[in-house]
MARBA-3410 file (N, C-alpha, C, O; in Angstrom, 1 decimal):
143
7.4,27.8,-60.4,7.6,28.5,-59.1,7.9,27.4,-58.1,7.0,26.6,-57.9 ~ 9.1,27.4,-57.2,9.4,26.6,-56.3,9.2,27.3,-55.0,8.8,26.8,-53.9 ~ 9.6,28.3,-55.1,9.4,29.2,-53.2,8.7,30.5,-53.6,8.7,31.0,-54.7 ~ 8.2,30.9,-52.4,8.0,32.5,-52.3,8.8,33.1,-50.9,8.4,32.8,-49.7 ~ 9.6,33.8,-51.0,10.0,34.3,-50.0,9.1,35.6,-49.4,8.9,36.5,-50.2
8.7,35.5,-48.2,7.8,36.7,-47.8,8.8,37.6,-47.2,8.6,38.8,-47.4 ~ 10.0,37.3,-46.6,10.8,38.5,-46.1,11.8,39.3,-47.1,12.7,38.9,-47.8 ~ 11.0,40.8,-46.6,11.8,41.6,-47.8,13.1,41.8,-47.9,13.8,42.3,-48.8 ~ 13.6,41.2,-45.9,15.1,41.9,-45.9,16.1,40.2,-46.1,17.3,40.1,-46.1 ~ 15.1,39.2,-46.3,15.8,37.7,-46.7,17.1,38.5,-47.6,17.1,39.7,-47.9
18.4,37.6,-47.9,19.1,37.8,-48.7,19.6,36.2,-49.4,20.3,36.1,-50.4 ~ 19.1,35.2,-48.8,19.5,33.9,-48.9,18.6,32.9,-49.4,17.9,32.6,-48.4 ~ 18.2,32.1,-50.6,17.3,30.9,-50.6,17.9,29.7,-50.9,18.7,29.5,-51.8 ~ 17.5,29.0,-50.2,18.4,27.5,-50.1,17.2,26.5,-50.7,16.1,26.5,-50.1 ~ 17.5,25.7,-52.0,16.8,25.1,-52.7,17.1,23.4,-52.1,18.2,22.8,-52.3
15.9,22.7,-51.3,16.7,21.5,-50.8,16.0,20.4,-51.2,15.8,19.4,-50.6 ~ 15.7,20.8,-52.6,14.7,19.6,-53.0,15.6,19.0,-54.1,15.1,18.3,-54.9 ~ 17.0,19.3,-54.1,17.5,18.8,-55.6,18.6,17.3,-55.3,19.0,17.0,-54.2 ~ 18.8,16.6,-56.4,19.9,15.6,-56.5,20.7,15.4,-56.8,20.8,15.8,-58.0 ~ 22.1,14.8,-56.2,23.6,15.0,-56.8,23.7,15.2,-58.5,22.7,14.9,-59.1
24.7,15.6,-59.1,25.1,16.0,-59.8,24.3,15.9,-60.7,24.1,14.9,-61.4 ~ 23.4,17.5,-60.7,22.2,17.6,-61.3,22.5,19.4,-62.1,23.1,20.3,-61.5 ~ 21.8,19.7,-63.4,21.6,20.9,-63.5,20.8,21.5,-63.5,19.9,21.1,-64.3 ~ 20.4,23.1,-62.4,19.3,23.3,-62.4,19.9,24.8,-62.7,21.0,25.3,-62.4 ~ 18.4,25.5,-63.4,18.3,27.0,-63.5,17.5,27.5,-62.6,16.5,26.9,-62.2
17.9,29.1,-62.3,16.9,29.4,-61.4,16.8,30.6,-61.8,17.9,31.0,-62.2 ~ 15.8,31.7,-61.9,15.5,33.0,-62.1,14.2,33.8,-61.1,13.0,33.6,-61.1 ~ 14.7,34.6,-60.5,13.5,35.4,-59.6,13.5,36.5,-60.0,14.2,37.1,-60.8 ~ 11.7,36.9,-59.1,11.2,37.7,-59.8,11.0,38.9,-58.2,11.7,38.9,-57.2 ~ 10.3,39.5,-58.4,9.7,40.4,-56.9,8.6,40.8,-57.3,8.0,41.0,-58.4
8.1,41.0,-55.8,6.3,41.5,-56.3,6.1,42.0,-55.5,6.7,41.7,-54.4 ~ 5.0,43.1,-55.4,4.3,43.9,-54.3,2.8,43.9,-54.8,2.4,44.1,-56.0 ~ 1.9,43.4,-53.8,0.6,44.0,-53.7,0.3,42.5,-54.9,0.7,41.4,-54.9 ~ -0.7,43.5,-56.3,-0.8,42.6,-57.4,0.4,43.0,-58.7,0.1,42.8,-59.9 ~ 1.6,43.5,-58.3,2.3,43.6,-59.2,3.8,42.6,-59.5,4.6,42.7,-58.6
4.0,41.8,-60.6,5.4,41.0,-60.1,6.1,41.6,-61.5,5.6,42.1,-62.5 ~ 7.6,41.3,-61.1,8.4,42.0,-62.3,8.7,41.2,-63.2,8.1,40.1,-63.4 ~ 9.5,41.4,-63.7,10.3,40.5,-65.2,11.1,39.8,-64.1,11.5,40.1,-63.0 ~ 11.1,38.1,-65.1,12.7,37.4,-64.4,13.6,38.0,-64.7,13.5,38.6,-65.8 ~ 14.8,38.0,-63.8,15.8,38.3,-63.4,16.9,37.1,-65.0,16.6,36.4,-66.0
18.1,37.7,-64.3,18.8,36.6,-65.2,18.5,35.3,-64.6,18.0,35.1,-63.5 ~ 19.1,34.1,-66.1,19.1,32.8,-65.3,20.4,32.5,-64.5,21.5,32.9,-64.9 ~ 20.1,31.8,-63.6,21.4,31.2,-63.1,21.5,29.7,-63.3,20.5,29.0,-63.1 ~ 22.7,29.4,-63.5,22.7,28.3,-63.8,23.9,27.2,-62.9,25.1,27.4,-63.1 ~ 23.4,26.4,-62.3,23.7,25.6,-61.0,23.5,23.7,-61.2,22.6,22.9,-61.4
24.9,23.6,-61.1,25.4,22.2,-60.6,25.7,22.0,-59.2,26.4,22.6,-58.4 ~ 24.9,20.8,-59.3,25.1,20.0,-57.6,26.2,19.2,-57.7,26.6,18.7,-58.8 ~ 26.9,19.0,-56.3,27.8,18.0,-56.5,28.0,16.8,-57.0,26.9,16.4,-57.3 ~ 28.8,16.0,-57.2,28.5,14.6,-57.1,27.9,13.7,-55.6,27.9,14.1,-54.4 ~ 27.4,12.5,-56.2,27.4,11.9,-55.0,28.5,11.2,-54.1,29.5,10.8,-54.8
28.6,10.9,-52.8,29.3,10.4,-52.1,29.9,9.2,-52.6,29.1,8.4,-53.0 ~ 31.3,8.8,-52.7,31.9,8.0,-53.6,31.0,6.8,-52.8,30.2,7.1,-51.9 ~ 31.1,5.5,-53.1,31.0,4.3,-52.4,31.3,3.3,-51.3,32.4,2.9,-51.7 ~ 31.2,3.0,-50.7,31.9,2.2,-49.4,31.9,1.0,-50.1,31.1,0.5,-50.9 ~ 33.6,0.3,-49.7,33.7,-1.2,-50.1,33.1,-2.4,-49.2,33.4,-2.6,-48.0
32.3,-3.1,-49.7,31.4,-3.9,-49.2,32.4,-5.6,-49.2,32.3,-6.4,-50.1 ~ 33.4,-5.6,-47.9,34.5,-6.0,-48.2,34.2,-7.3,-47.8,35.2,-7.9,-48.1 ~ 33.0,-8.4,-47.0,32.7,-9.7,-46.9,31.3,-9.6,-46.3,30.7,-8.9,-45.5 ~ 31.0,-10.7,-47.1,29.5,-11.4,-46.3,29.3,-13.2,-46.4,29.2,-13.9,-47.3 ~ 29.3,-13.4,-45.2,28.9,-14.3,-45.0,28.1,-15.4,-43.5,27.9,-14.8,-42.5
27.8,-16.7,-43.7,26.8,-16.9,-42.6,27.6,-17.0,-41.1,28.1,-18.2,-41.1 ~ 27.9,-16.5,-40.2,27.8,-16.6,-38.9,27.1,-17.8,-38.6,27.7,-18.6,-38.0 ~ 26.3,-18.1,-38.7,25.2,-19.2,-38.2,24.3,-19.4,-39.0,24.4,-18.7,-40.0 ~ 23.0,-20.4,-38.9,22.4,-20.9,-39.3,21.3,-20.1,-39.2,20.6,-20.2,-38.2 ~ 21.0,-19.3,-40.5,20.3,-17.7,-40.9,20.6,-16.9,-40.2,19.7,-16.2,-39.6
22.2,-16.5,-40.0,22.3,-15.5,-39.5,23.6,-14.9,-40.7,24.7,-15.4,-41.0 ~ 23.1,-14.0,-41.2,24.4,-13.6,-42.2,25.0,-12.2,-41.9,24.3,-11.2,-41.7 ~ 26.2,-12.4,-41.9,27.2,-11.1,-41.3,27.5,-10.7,-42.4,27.8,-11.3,-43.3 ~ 27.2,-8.5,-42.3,28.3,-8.2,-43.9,29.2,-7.3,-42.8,28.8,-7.1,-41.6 ~ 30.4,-6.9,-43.4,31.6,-6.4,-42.9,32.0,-5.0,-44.0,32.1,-5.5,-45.1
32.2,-4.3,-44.0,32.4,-2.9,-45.2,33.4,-2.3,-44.8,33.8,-2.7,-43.8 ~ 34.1,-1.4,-45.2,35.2,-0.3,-44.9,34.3,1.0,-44.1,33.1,1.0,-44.4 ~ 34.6,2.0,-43.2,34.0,3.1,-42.9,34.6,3.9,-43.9,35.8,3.9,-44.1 ~ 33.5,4.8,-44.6,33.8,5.9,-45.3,34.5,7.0,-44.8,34.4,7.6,-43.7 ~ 35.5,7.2,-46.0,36.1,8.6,-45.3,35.7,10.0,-45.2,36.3,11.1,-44.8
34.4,9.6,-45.7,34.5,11.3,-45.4,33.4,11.6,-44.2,32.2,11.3,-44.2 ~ 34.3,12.5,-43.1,33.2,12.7,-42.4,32.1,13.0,-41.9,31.6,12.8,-40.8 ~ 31.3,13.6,-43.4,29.9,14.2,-43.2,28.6,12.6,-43.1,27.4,12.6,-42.9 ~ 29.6,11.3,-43.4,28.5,10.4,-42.9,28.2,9.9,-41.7,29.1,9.5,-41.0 ~ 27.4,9.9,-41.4,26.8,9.5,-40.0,26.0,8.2,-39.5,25.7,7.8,-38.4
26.0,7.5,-41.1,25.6,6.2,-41.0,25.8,5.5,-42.1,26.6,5.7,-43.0 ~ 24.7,4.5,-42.1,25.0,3.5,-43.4,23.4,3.2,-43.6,22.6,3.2,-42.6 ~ 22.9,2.7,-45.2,22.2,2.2,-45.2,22.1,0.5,-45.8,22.5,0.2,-46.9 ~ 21.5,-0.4,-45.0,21.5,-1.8,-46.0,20.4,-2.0,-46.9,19.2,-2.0,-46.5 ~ 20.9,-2.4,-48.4,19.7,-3.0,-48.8,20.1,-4.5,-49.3,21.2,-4.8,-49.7
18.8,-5.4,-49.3,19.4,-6.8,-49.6,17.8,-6.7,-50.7,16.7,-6.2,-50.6 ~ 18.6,-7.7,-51.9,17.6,-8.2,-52.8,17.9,-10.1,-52.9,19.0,-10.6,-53.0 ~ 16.7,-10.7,-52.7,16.5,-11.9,-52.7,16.1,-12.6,-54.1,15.1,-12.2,-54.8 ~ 17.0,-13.9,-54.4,16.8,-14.7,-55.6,16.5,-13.6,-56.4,15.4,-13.4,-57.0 ~ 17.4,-13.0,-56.4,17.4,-11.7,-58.1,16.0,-10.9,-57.8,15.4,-10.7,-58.9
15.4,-10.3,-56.7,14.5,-9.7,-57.1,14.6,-8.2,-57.3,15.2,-7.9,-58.3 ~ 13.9,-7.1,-56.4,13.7,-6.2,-56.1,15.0,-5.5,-55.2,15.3,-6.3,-54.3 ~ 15.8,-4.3,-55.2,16.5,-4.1,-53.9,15.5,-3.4,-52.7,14.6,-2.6,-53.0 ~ 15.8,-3.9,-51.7,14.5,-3.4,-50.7,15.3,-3.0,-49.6,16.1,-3.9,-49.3 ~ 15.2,-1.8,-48.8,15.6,-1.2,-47.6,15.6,-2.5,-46.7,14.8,-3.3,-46.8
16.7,-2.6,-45.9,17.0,-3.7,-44.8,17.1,-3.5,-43.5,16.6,-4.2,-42.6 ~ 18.1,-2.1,-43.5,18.3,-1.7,-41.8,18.8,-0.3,-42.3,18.9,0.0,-43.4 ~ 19.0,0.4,-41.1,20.0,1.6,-41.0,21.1,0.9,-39.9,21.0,0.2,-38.9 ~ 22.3,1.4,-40.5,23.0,1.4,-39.4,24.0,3.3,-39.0,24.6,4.0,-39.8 ~ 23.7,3.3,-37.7,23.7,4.4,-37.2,25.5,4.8,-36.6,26.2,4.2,-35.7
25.9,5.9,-37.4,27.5,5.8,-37.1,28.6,5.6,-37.9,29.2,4.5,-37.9 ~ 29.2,6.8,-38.7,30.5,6.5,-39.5,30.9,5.7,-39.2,30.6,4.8,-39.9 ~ 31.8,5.0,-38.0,33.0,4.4,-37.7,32.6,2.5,-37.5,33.4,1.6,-37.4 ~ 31.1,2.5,-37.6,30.4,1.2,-37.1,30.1,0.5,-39.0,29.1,0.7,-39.8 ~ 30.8,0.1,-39.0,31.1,-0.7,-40.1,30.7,-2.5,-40.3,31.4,-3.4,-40.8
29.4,-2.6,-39.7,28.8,-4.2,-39.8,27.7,-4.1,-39.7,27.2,-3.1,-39.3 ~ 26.9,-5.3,-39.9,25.7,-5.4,-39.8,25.3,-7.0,-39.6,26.0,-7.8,-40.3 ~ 24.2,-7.5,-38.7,24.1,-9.1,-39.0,22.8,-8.8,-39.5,22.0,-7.9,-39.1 ~ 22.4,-9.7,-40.6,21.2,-9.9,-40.8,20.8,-11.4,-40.4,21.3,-12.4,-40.8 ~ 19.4,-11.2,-39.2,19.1,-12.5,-38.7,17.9,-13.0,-39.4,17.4,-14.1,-39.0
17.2,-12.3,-40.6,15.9,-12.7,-41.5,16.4,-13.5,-42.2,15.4,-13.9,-42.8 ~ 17.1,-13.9,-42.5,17.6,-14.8,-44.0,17.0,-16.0,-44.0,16.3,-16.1,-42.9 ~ 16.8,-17.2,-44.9,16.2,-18.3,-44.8,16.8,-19.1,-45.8,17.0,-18.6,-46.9 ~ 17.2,-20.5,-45.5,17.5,-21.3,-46.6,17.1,-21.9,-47.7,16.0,-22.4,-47.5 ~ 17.5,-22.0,-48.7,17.2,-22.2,-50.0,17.5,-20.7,-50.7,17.6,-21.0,-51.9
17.7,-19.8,-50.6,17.3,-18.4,-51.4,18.7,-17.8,-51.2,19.6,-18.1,-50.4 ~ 18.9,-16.8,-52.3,20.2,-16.3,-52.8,19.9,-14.8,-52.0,18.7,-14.5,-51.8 ~ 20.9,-14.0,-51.4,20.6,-13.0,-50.8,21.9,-12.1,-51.6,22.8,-12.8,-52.1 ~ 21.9,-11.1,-51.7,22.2,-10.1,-52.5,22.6,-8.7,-51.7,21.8,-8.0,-52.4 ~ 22.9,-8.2,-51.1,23.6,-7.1,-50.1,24.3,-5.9,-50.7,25.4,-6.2,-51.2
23.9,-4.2,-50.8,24.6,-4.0,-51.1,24.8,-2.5,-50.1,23.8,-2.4,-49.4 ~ 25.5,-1.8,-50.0,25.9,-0.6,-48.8,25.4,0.8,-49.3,25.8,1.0,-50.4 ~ 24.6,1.7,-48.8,24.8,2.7,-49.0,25.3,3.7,-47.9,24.8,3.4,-46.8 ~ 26.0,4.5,-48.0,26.7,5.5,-47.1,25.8,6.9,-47.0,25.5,7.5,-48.0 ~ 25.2,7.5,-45.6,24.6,8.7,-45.5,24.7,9.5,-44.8,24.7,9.3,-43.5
24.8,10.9,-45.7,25.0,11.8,-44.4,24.1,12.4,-43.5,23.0,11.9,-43.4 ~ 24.4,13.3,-42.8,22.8,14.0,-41.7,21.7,14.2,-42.5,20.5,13.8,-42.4 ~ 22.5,15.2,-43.6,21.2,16.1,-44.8,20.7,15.1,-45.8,20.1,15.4,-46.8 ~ 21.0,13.7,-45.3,20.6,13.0,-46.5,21.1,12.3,-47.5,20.8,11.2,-48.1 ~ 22.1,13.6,-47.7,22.7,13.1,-49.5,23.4,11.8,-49.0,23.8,11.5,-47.9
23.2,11.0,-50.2,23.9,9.7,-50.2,24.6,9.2,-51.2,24.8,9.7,-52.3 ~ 25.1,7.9,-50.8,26.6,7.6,-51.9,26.0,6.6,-52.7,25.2,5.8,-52.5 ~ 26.8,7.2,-53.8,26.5,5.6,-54.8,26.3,4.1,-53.7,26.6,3.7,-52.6 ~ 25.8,3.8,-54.4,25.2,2.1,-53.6,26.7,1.3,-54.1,27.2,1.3,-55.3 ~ 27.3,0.6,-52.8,28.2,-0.4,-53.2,28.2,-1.7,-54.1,27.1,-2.3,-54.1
29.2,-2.2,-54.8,28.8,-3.2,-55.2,28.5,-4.2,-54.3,28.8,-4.5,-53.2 ~ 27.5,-4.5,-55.3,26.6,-6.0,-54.7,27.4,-7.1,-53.9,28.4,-7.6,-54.5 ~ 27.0,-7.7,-52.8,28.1,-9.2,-52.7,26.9,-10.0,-52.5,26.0,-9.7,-51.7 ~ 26.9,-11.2,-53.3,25.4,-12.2,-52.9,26.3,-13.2,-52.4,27.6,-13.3,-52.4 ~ 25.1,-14.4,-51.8,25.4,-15.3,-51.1,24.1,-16.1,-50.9,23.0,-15.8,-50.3
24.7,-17.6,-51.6,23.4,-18.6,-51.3,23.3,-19.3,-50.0,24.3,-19.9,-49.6 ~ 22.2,-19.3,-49.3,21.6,-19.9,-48.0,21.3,-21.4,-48.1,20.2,-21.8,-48.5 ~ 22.6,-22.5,-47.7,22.5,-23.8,-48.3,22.0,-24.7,-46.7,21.8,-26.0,-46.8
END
């Protein structure tokens, strides 16, 4: 059981817990008082895919620990932003920044430090969340 709808004259349930191209079944039931009925048929439901990728088209240092990445803006309008993640000397990928705005296509990152390999890669997001495949990676050693 995922919802209970209390209104009897609802006609609509919107399921917003699920992930791009995913399949789910769904079957409801109705109830009054302490009585509930048989499920219903199943239905059976695919999510879309996810949002293609943004090309993560250069990165490099502006200055001394300061590293610039540059991307394409996605075409499709429902994004509203971007997200960065960078992984260091091959580790972990770890949230970096948000950047706020289809059309704003950069980011500087001024955390960087030398000696260490930095790793960069884009994700694209819309209002509701859904998001795009993660761009390919561009790394870059801090010499």
């Amino acid at each position: 059981k995922i919802a209970t709808i209390d209104d009897r004259y609802a006609t609509h349930f919107v399921d917003s817990k699920v992930s791009p191209n995913q399949v789910y079944l769904y079957t409801f039931t109705t109830y009054s008082l302490l009585q509930e009925s048989l499920p219903g048929s199943v239905l059976k439901v695919r999510t879309r895919a996810s949002f293609n990728p943004v090309e993560l088209i250069k990165v490099y240092m502006s200055d001394k620990g300061i590293v610039k990445l540059l991307w394409s803006p996605h075409q499709n309008p429902a994004i509203s932003g971007y997200i960065v993640e960078r992984k260091i000397s091959g580790g972990e990928w770890k949230y970096l920044a948000q950047v706020k705005g289809r059309l704003m296509p950069e980011f500087i990152d001024k955390s960087s430090a030398i000696g260490y390999e930095y790793s960069y890669r884009i994700v694209a997001r819309s209002s509701a969340d859904i998001r795009s495949i993660a761009s390919n990676p561009i790394s870059l050693k801090i010499k």
